[in-house]
C-alpha positions as CSV (number, residue, x, y, z in Angstrom):
1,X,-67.9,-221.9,53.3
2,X,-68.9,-220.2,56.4
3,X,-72.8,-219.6,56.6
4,X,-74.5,-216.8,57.9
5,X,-75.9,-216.8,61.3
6,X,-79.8,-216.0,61.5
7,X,-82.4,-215.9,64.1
8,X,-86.4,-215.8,63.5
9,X,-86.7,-213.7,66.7
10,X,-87.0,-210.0,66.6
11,X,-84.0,-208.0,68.0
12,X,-84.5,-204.2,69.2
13,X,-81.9,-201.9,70.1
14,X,-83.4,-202.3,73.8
15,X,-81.7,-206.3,73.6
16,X,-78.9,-204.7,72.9
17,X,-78.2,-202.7,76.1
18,X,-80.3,-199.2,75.2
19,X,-83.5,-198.9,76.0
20,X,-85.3,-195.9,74.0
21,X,-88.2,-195.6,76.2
22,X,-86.1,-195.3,79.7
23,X,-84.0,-192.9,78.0
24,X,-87.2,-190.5,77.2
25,X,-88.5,-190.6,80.3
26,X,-85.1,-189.5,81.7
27,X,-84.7,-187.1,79.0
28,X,-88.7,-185.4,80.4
29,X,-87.2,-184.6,83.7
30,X,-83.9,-183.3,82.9
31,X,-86.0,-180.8,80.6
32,X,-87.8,-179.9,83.9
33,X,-84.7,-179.4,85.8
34,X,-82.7,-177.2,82.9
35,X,-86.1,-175.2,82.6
36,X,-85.7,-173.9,86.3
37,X,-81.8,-172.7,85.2
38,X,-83.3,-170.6,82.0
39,X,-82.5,-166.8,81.3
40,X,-83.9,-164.0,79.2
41,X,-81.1,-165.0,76.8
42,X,-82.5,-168.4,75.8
43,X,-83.9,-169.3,72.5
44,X,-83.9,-173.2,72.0
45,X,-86.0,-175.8,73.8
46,X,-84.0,-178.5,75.4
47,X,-84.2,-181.4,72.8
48,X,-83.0,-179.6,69.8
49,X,-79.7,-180.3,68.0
50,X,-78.6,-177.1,69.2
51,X,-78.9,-174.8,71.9
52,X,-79.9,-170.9,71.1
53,X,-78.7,-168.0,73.0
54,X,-79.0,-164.1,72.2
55,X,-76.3,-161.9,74.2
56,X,-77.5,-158.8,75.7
57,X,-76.7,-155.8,73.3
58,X,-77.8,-153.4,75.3
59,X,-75.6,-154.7,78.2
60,X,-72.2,-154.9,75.8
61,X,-71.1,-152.9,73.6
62,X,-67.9,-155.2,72.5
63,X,-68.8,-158.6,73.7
64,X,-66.2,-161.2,73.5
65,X,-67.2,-164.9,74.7
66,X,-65.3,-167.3,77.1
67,X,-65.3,-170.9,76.5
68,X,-63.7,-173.9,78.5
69,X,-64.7,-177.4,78.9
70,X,-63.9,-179.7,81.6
71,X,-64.6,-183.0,83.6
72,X,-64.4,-184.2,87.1
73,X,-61.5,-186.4,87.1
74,X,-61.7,-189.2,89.5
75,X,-63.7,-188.0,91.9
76,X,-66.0,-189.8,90.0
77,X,-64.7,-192.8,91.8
78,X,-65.8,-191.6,94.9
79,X,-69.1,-190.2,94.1
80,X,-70.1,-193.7,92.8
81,X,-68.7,-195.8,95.7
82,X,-70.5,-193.2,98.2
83,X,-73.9,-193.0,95.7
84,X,-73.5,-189.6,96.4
85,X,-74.3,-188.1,92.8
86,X,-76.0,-184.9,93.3
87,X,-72.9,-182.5,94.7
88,X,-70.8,-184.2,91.6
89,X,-73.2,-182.2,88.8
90,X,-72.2,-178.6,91.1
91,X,-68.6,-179.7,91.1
92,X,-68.4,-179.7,87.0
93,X,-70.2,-176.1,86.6
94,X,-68.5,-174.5,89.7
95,X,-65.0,-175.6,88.1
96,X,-66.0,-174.7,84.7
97,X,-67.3,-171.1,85.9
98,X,-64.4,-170.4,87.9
99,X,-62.2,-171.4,84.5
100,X,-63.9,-168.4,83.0
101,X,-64.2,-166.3,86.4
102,X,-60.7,-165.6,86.0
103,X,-60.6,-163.7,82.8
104,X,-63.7,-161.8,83.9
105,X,-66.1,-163.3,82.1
106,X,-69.8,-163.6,83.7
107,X,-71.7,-166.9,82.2
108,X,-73.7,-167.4,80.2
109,X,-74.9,-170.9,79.5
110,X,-73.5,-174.9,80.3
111,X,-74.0,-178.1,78.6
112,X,-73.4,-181.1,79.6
113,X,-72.3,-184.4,78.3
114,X,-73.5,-187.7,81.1
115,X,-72.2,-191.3,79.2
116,X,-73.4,-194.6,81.3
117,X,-73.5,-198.3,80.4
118,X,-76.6,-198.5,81.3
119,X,-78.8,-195.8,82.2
120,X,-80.0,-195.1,85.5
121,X,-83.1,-192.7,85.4
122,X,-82.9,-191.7,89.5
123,X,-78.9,-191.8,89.1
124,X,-78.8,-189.3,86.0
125,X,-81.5,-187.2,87.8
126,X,-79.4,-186.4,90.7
127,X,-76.5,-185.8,88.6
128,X,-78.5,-183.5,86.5
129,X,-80.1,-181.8,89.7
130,X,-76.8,-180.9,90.7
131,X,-75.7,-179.0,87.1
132,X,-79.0,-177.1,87.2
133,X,-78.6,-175.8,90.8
134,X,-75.5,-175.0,90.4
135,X,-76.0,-173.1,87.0
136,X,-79.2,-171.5,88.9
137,X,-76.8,-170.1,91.5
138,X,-74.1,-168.8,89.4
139,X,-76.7,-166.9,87.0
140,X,-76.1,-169.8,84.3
141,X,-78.4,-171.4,82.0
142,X,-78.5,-174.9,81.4
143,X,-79.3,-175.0,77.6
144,X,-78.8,-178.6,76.5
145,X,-76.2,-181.5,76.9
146,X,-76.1,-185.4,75.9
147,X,-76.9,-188.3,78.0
148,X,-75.5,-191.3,75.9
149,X,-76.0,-194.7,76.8
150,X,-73.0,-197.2,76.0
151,X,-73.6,-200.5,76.7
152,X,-70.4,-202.9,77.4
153,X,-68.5,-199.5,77.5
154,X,-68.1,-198.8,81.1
155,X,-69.0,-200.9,84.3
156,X,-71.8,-201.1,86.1
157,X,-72.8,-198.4,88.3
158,X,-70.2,-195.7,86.7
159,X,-70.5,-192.8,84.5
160,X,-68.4,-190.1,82.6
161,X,-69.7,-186.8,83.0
162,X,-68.0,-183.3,81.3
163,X,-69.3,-179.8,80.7
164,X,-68.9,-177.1,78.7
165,X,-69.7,-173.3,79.5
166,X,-69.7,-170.2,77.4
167,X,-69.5,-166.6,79.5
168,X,-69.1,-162.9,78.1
169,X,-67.0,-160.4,79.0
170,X,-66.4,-156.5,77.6
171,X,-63.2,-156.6,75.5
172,X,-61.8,-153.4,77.1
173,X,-62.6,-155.5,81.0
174,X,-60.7,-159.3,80.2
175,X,-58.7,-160.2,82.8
176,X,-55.3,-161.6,80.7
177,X,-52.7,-160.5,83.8
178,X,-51.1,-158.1,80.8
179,X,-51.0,-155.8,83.6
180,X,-49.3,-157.5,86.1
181,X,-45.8,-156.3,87.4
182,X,-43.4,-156.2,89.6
183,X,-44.5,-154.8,93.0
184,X,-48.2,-156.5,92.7
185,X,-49.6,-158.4,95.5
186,X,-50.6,-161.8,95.8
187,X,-53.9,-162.7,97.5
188,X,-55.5,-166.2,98.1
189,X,-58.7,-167.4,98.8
190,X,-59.9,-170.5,100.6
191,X,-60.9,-173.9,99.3
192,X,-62.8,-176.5,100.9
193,X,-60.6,-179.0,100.1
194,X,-59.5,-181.1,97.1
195,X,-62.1,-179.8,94.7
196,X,-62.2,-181.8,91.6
197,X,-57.9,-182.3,91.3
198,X,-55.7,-184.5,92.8
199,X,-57.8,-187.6,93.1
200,X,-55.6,-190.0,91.6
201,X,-52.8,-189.5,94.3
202,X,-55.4,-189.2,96.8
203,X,-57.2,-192.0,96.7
204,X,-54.1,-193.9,96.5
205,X,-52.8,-192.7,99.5
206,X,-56.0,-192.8,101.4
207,X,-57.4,-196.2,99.9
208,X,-54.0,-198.4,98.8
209,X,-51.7,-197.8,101.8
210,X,-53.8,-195.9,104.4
211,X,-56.3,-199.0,103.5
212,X,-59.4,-196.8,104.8
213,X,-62.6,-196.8,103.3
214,X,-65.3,-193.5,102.5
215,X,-66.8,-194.8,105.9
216,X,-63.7,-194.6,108.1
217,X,-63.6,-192.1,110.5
218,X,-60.1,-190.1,111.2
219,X,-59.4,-187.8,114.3
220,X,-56.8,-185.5,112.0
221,X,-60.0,-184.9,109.4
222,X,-62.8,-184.8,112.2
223,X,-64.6,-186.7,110.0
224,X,-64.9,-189.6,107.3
225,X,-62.7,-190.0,104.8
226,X,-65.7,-190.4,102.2
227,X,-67.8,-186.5,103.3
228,X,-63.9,-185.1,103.4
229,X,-63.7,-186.1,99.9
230,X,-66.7,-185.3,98.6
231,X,-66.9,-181.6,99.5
232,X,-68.1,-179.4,96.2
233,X,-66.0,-177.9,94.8
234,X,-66.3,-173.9,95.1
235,X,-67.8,-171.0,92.7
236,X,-65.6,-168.0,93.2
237,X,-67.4,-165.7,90.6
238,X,-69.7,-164.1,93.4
239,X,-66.1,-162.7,94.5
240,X,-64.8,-162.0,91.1
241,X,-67.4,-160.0,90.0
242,X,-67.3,-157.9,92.8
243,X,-63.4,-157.8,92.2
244,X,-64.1,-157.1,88.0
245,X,-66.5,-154.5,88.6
246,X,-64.2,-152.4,91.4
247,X,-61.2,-152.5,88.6
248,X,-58.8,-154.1,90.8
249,X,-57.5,-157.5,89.6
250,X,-54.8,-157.4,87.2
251,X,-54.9,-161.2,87.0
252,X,-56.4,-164.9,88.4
253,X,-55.3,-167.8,88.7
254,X,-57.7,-171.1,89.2
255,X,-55.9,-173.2,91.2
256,X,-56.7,-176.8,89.7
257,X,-55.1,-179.6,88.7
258,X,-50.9,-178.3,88.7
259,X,-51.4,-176.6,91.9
260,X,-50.1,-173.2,92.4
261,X,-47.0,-174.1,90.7
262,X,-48.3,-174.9,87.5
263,X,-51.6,-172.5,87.5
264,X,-50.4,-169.2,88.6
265,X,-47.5,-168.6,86.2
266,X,-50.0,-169.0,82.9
267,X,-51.9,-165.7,83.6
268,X,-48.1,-164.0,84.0
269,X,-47.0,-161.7,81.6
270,X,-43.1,-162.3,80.0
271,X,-40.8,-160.7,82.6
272,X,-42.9,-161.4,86.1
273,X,-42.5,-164.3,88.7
274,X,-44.3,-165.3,92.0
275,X,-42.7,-165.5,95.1
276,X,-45.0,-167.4,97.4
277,X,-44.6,-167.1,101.3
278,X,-45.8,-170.2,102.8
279,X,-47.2,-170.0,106.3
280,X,-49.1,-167.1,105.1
281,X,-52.3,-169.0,104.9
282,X,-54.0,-172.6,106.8
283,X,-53.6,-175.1,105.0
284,X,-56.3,-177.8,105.3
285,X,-56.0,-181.1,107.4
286,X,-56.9,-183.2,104.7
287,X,-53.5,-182.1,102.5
288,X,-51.5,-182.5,105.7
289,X,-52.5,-186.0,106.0
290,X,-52.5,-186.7,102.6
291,X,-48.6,-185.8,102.6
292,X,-48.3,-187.5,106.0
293,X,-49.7,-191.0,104.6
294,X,-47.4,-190.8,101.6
295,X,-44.1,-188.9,102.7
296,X,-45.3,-186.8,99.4
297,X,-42.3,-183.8,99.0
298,X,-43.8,-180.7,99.0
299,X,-42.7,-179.4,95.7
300,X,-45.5,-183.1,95.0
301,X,-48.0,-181.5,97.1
302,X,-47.4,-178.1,95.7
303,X,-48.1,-179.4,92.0
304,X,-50.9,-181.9,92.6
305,X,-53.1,-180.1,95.3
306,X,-54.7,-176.7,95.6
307,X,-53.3,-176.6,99.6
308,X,-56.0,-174.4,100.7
309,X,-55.8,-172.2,98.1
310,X,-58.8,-172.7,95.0
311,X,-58.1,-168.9,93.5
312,X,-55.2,-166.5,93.6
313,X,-55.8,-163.2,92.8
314,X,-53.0,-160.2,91.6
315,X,-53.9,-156.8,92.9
316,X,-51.9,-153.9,92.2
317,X,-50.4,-152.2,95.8
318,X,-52.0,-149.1,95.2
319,X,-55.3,-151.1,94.8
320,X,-54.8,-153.6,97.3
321,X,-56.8,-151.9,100.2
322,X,-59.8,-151.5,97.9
323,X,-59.8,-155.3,96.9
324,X,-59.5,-155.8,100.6
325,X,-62.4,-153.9,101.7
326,X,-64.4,-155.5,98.6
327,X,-63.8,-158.9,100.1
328,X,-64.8,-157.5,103.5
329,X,-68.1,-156.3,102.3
330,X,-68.9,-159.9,101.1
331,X,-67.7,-161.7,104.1
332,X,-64.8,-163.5,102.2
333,X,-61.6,-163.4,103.8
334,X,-58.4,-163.2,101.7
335,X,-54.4,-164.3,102.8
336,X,-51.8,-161.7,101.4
337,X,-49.3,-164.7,100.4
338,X,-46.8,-163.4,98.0
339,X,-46.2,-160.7,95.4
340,X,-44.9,-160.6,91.3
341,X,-41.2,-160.1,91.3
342,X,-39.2,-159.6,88.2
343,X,-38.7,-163.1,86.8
344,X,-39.4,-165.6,83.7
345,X,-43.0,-166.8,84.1
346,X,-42.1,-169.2,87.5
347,X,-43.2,-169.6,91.0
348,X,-40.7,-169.9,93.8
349,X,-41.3,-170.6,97.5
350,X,-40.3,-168.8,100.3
């Protein structure tokens, strides 16, 4: 008859991989930090089992919210092998906002969710400096999130990380591409690279048969591999809401994981296709290489990687000097690189 094991020492959960006390003191400054993101609309303290926030009644009269939730993907990989962690929190809330950018939606607040083996007080700091910077520049308040620590769960040194963001739109001003048609024009703006999509493939081809390292420096990129990677990842809305409040998008497409090919045909309506013209814009160095490494087919490249492009926006022609000159005014410059022809919800290439 098997006996019970015992012991006549004291066991805490601190012997067991989480330590309490570390976590408190993490927990102190990442209040700091989300207190420097707050608006008028927030209720709770950070610490509570919920977060509180009131909409603005006087601002909307129909107020319908926007919701999306959404991780980093492997960049992850990178950020740790670089201890880079601060531009990794901006990545998460810029891709989050932008996922509710494109149906018009301003936002409202984040949360976040950091999980670690072990926690890392100066590591989850940076990472949490990053979310409330970024949430402070796109008008977002950082209301609460979970920092779980999970020992024997992941490896040393590594970390999940996911948000989730709530915006607010008027109902009578979503963006749902309902409107698109035949005749409208495509426009594209830039991104700074990979963004937070793509990483899998990329480090592949970069890492396994390229066989550089973050440090390696490569004439075609004009810089290392690692800083190419690591660019963060852009916020669009100070464009969008420039666009929303002019009345002259009839649709958006966040260009994210899927590329262009898979993103832009799920904000068009049942009869409408894309035809894109490539050529029409530059497309970066760092996809150029990434298909030279690899002998990737385009239609890969297409599907994987944003190619330059991190939004795509449908104007109406009669409206598309006025989303023009609206870009102008803010110093953005936009490609003109296809239009919506009649179709079954596809893109084709030109």
């Amino acid at each position: 008859m098997a006996q019970t094991p015992s012991t006549t020492a004291t066991i805490t959960y601190a012997d067991a991989g989480v330590d309490i006390d570390r976590a408190n003191r993490t927990k102190k400054r990442i209040k700091y930090l989300a207190h420097k993101t707050f608006t008028r609309g927030v209720l709770s303290e950070i610490g509570g089992f919920g977060g509180l926030f009131s909409i603005d009644r006087d601002k909307y009269l129909d107020p319908v919210l926007v919701s999306s939730v959404d991780g980093v993907g492997t960049k992850l990989k990178i950020a740790f092998e670089m201890k880079m962690h601060h531009t990794i929190g901006a990545d998460l809330v810029n891709h989050c906002v932008n996922d509710i950018a494109v149906q018009g939606a301003a936002p409202l607040f984040f949360m976040d969710y950091l999980a670690t083996g072990k926690l890392v007080p100066e590591v989850a700091e940076k990472v949490v400096e990053g979310l409330a910077d970024a949430c402070k520049q796109n008008g977002c308040a950082l209301i609460g999130g979970e920092t779980a620590e999970m020992p024997g769960f992941y490896p040393d040194g590594e970390y999940d990380l996911a948000g989730f963001i709530v915006g607010v739109v008027e109902r009578e001003r979503i963006i749902n591409g309902k409107a698109v048609q035949p005749g409208d024009i495509i426009l594209g703006l830039a991104s700074n690279g990979l963004h937070t999509n793509g990483y899998s493939l990329a480090r592949k081809l970069l890492f396994e048969i390229a066989h550089y390292t973050p440090d390696s420096y490569v004439n075609e990129l004009k810089g290392k591999v690692g800083n190419e990677l690591m660019h963060t990842h852009r916020s669009y809305w100070p464009m969008i809401k420039k666009l929303v409040h002019a009345d002259c998008v009839s649709a958006l497409a966040h260009i994210t994981g899927g590329g262009i090919t898979e993103n832009l045909p799920r904000v068009l309506p049942r009869g409408a296709a894309a035809v894109i013209e490539m050529g029409t814009w530059p497309v970066l160095p760092i996809f150029e290489h990434l298909q030279k490494l690899g002998n990737v087919p385009p239609d890969e490249m297409l599907r994987t990687f944003n190619m330059g492009l991190g939004m795509l926006l449908v104007v109406p022609a009669a409206k598309f000097k006025k989303a023009q000159s609206v870009l102008d005014k803010i110093g953005e410059k936009a490609y003109t690189v296809g239009r919506i022809v009649k179709g079954d919800r596809k893109v084709m290439y030109t």
